[in-house]
Steps between C-alpha positions, in 0.01 A plus 500: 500500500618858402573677808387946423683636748387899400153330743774555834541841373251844604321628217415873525340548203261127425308689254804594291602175540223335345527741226838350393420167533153606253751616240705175527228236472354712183830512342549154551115434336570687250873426398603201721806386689774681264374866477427462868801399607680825248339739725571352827877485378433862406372579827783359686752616301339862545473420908907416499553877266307679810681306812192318621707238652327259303727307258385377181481134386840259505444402128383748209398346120706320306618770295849796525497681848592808253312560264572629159480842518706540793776334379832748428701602266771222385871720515692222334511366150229181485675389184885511592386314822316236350791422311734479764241258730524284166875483483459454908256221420709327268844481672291357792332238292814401337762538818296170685405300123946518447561399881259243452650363183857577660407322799165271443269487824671792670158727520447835479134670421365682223142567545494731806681765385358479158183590662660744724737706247294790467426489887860579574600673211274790600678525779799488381487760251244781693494408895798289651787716690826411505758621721773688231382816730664380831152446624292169640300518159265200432487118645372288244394118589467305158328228470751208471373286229531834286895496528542453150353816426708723723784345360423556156451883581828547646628265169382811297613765825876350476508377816517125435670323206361267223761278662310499810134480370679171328546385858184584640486213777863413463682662803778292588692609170553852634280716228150325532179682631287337810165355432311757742592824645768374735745769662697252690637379140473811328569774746520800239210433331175360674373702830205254605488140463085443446494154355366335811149524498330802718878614623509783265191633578506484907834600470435805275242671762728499834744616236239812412456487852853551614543777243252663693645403830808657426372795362320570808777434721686793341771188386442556051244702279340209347215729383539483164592131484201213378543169544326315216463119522337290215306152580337263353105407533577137606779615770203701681409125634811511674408603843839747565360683160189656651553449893639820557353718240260640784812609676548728162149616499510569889823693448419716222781395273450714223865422389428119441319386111456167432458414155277162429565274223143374450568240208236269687768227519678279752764273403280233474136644389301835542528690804089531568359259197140504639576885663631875423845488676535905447132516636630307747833690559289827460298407833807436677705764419224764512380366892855547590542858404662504182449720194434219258482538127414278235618496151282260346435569127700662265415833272331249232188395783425886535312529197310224589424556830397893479253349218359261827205712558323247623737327721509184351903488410548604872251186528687277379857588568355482875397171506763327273732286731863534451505120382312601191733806425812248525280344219426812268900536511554216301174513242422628204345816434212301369437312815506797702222684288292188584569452847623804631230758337312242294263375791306863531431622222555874593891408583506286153347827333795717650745311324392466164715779377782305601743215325542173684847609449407820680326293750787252585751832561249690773789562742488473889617814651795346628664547178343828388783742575297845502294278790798436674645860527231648631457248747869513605452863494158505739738229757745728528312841591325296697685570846250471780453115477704229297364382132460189342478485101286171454651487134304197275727376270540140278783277620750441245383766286621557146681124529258373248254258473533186741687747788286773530272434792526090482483355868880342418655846407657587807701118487632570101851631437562404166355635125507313199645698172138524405414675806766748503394586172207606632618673742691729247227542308282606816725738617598684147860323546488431109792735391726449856504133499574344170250214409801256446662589903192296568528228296519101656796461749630831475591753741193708540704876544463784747383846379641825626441820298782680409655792778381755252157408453204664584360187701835498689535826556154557639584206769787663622354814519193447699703298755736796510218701555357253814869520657658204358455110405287271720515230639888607656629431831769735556640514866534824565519613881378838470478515882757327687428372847737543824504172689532531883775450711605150555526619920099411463531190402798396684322615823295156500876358556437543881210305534187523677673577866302241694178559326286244308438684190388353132642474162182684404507758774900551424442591133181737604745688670743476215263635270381791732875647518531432126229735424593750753852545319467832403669440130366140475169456628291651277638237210355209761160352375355305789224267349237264682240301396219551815741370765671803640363442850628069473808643398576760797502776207183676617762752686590679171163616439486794656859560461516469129106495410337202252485670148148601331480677212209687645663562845313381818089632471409343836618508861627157621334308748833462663572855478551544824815222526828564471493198192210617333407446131608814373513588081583728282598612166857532561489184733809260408344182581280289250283287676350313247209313642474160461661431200844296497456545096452876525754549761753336307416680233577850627805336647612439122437858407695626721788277513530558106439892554896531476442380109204617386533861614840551640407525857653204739215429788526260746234261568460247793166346474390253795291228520408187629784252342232228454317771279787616284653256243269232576204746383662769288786282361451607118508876568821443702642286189357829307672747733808296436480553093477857595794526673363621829692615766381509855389290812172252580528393835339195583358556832354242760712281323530109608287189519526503888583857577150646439326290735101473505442560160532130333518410138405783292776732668772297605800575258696227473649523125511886382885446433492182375283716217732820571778252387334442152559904405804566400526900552344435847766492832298277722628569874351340829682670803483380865647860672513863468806527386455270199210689418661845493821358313251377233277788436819728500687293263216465251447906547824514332480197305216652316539880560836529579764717302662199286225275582145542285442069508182425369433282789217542782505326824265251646515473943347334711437696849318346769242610827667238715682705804844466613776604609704648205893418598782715403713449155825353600813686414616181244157537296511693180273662271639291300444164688130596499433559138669189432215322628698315740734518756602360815317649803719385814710211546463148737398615877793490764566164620388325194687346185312613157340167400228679258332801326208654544385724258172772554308750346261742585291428840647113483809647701337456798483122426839491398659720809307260766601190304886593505422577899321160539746303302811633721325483828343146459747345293798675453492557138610839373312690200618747290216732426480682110230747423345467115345811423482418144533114363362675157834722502652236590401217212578770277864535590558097594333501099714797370833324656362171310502650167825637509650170585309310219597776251893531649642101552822623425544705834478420810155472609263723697308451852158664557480662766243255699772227489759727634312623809421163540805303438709555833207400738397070536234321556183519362306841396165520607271826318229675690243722338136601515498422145473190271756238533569643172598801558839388702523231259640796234837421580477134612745392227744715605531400871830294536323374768144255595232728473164477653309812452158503717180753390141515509415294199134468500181722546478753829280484786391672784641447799789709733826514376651260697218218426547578119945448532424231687220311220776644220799324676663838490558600850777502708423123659440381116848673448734324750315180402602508130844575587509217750341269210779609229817467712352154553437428138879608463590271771661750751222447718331200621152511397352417858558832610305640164207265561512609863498873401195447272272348828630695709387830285197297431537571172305199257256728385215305402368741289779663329379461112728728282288460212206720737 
């Protein structure tokens, strides 16, 4: 039942009332359903013009949000640009048929940018800023399966060889091009790797975001600067496409335009067969806030559709679904007059003046250029709320018959001659490419107009005129950043004096004096997901203020506490909500700000560690491509340090999937000191004068309290960053008899053990921290190459062996990780190695219940020492089997599989 909520609502005026609703029953008596609902549209559209408060509906007909008349003047030459998106169109085509024939099976895609050319090349030529000027200019996120295309522009820009459109997908060689925008392989070139579904689009509105965020903070004038991100129809099902685009509504992002590629296709099949996906889109977009416009028809419908006095046309292009459409791409002109128009015959009547031929080339707006323009054009005066251009195009467009808009056209990568005949004959290539280039097994050839041709000089001129070639990445630091002085790091050297104190509360406190350096702090970007208060960070609100765009409009109903919620529009934090995905995000644009506008921020997002790779592990992997710089700290880290909370939170394996990144430093320290030695040296690592790594850094802090001990004189900086090192030697009294080694909270485990084992048995127990078994595979790895590559010199010793080779006896591993985690550098241990972990799903219990069921405390310790110097005969196994009753330690339900 339809609920009419206007009943809950006073009416001061019921006889007015029932005069409207009069006049809308006899207009629907008289005209029906359509003309009834034009003058409600009308209505509301006229109540939104005055302010009433009242919006109008989420989805308008099916037809151009601008119509005709309004559209402006073109400033550019149609003709000279249509000739330059054909040469575009054909070095695309032909760059993946040779790498196909070069190297059969090894992909590449034709079809989306053939029904995107005109989408970007509007851009390209009238709206995209570059960054020539010594400003931010433009961020553009392309649409990965369109990589072809860009390509093939800067083939004809200078910018990239024939040489290397010959290797497009061939890196290894040295001169090839990567398959997708990738700026971890080609750093001077892409800005945005976009390929993975939905990452280019949540990505691209923190990134409008953060231009706005630093704007506001006073930090870079980012006012001019858009950032334009183009998607396609079937990657709105992803859910990181449209889950934040409230976020842009809510903010006002009038800097952000997302451009649409409607061509009604997945990879597999259409998008919506049995629905309207921009409809769909429309409704979405338009509920969240946006300024959506839709470019449906091109310049050839208008004649038709001002004739549509009647409303039929609208009719019908209302209630065809997008399944059919896919269809009338592929038919005749004859079977559209009949099944298009040909049921009513009003609609078949409109058409007679018109060829099948005439019929067949109707275009959809997303390849009517005039269309385009002034829709780029309305996006980009359009500052009070972002744009999207819902752009309805054909997939594989101009490819011929059997590409254009068949369900398999997104899988095909190769073109018979026949077919790339027809493509030059489609695109007015007859003069440029010489019938007999094409013939069977030759080389189909490149086409680049000569330097002193109109067509050439026209592209360089109007990127000239938009400040230089895109896509570029040119690191630039336009505004260098002071680091601190090391004195606040090396403060955490002391320890915690006697106070029980956690990883987590250490770095809060880190963090605070970082953005209270007067030269430094403002380059800090604290970022939380909605866990400020878990995480002990709720002190820097009022300190440093949350940022909204808006400032704060309300008074807090903490107001009166000294931690109260407090935000503003120069706040530094960005508390996200709950959103790992978003979060992350905005970490990535700002840890690539140093890049993509020359100005080196600092971000440290926090979050819970179970929540980070585990949930968010493709945006990292994207962060990584973009050469990020910065710091996620995994807080409440551990699968028994974060007791109470069970399965879903209980982190037992974020570095086992740090370890699979290979830009990422994955650190798990156990004190203070390790912590501050870390976070300074990747500061400089990343920052530094000399330094500029394109690494970030993934650690792992902790809300377990204790004591935080002092750094001994014999520990380096450079002991720590190793990832291993040893920690103190055998207790007094005792003979060294094994190894123990820890990370993170586990050193509690491993200090009682090495107590326990030289009080109740005598055995003494070297002690070696691990604050990094990543780093420290990588090195044991890096030493192991060398020696496979060099047999004729003398050989080598990773650094795990050699901190490991003067000690004896076994070496037992401690962690609140995996057994995997430790077991990184198992091959290298000159010694037996037993690591111990929390294999196995969490539970909720106290902490020591949980070390106890995960055989990781410090009884489980001193019992798998016991058991290994008896497997190595040094001990009689009595006392080992006594040891495990006396702990009481045969768990009965210890199940590492969960």
């Amino acid at each position: 039942m339809a609920v009419n909520f206007s009943h809950q609502l006073p009416d001061t005026d019921p006889e007015e009332t029932r005069e409207w609703l009069d006049s809308l029953d006899a207009v629907f008596s008289a005209s029906g359903g359509q003309r009834s609902r034009y003058l409600l549209r009308q209505l509301l559209d006229r109540a939104d013009e005055l302010g009433t408060g009242l919006s109008g509906t989420v989805q308008t007909p099916y037809v151009n949000t601008i119509p005709t008349a309004d559209q402006p003047f073109f400033p550019g030459d149609e003709n000279i640009e249509r000739r330059i998106r054909a040469f575009i169109r054909w070095n695309a085509a032909v760059m993946v048929v040779k790498a196909n024939k070069r190297a059969d099976g090894i992909g590449g895609h034709l079809s989306t940018f053939a029904s995107s050319a005109a989408l970007y090349e509007v851009g390209f030529n009238h709206f995209f800023r570059g960054k020539e000027d010594g400003l931010p200019g433009d961020a553009i996120y392309i649409q990965g399966h369109a990589a072809p295309g860009i390509y093939a522009r800067a083939y004809l820009e200078g910018r990239l060889t024939e040489d290397q459109l010959d290797n497009f997908r061939m890196e290894i060689g040295g001169s090839g091009l990567s398959s997708y925008p990738h700026p971890r392989l080609m750093p001077d070139f892409w800005e945005y790797p976009s390929v993975s579904m939905g990452l280019g689009p949540i990505n691209s509105i923190y990134h409008a975001r953060f231009y706005r965020y630093l704007h506001d903070r006073r930090i870079e004038d980012t006012s001019e600067s858009k950032v334009w991100c183009f998607v396609g129809d079937g990657e709105c099902d992803e859910p990181e496409t449209l889950g934040s685009i409230s976020l842009a509504g809510r903010a006002k992002l009038g800097n952000l335009i997302w451009v649409v590629n409607c061509n009604l296709q997945r990879l597999d099949g259409p998008v919506r067969g049995n629905g309207k996906i921009i409809q769909e889109l429309e409704g979405n977009f338009r509920g969240s806030g946006w300024n959506v416009i839709k470019v449906i028809w091109g310049s050839r419908w208008d004649e038709l559709l001002a004739a549509d006095v009647d409303g039929v046309l609208l009719e019908k292009m209302m209630t065809t679904v997008d399944g059919e459409y896919q269809r009338y791409a592929t038919e005749t002109g004859a079977y559209i007059r009949e099944n298009f128009f040909g049921p009513d015959p009003r609609l078949r009547k409109m058409v007679d003046h018109l060829s099948d031929r005439q019929l067949e080339d109707l275009p959809r707006g997303g390849h009517d250029y005039l269309k385009l323009y002034a829709a780029y054009k309305a996006a980009v005066e359009a500052t009070d709320r972002p744009t999207v251009i819902l752009a309805k195009t054909i997939k594989g467009w101009t490819l011929g018959e059997g590409l254009e808009a068949r369900n398999a056209t997104h899988q095909v990568k190769k073109m018979t001659t026949a077919q790339l005949m027809d493509l030059r004959s489609r695109l007015h290539l007859e003069e440029e490419i010489p019938a007999e280039a094409l013939e069977d097994d030759a080389n189909p050839p490149y086409y680049k107009p000569p330097p002193d041709s109109p067509e050439h000089q026209y592209l360089m001129a109007r990127r000239k005129e938009l400040d230089g070639p895109l896509p570029t990445r040119v690191v630039n630091i336009r505004r260098p950043i002071k680091l601190p002085d090391d004195k606040l790091f090396a403060d955490y050297d002391e320890g915690s004096d006697g106070r029980e104190v956690s990883t987590t509360m250490v770095f809060t406190q880190m963090l605070r004096n970082m953005m209270r350096d007067e030269e430094f702090g403002a380059r800090v970007v604290p970022i939380v997901p909605d866990e400020a208060r878990t995480f002990g960070m709720d002190s820097l609100f009022r300190e440093f203020k949350i940022y909204a765009s808006e400032g704060q409009l309300y008074e807090p109903v903490d107001h009166d506490l000294l931690l109260s919620y407090a935000e503003g529009q120069d706040g530094q934090l960005l508390e996200e909500g709950i959103t790992e995905a978003g979060s992350l995000a905005s970490w990535t644009a700002a840890a690539t700000s140093y890049a993509t506008m020359g100005v080196p921020m600092v971000p440290f997002y926090s979050f819970y560690s179970m929540f980070g790779f585990q949930r968010v592990g493709d945006l990292i992997w994207s962060a990584a491509d973009s050469r990020a710089r910065g710091f996620l700290m995994g807080a409440t880290a551990g699968r028994t340090t974060l007791l109470g909370e069970g399965l879903q939170h209980q982190d037992g394996h974020s570095h086992l999937l740090a370890s699979t990144v290979p830009a990422c430093c994955a650190y798990d320290p156990a004190f203070a000191y390790e912590l501050g030695a870390i976070v300074r040296s990747g500061l400089h690592r990343m920052y530094g004068n000399g330094g500029g790594e394109d690494v970030f850094y993934y650690i792992t802090i902790y809300n377990e309290n204790y004591r935080q001990p002092r750094r001994a004189d014999f520990i380096s900086d450079e002991h720590i960053l190793s990832g291993l090192y040893q920690w103190n030697h055998a207790l007094e009294g005792t003979e060294q008899q094994a190894t123990i080694i820890f990370s993170g909270t586990a050193h509690q485990a491993a200090r009682d053990a090495q107590a326990e084992l030289a009080e109740h048995y005598g055995i003494g127990v070297d002690l070696l921290s691990a604050p990094s078994f990543k780093a420290a595979r990588e090195e044991a790895l890096e030493v192991e190459r060398w020696n496979r590559l060099h047999p004729d010199e003398e050989p080598r010793v990773p650094m795990v062996t050699q901190r490991l080779a003067e000690g004896q006896g076994p070496v037992v591993a401690v962690t609140d990780y995996m057994t995997l985690v430790p077991d990184q550098i198992a091959r290298w241990v000159p010694r037996r190695f037993i690591p111990l972990g929390t294999d196995g799903f969490g539970r909720s219990d106290t902490r020591e219940s949980l070390r106890r069921f995960f055989e990781t405390d410090a009884h489980s310790v001193v019992s798998t020492v016991l058991s290994a110097l008896a497997a190595e005969g040094s001990l009689d196994p009595s006392v080992a089997k006594d040891a495990i009753t006396r702990y009481d330690l045969l768990n009965p339900h210890f199940d590492p599989t969960g």
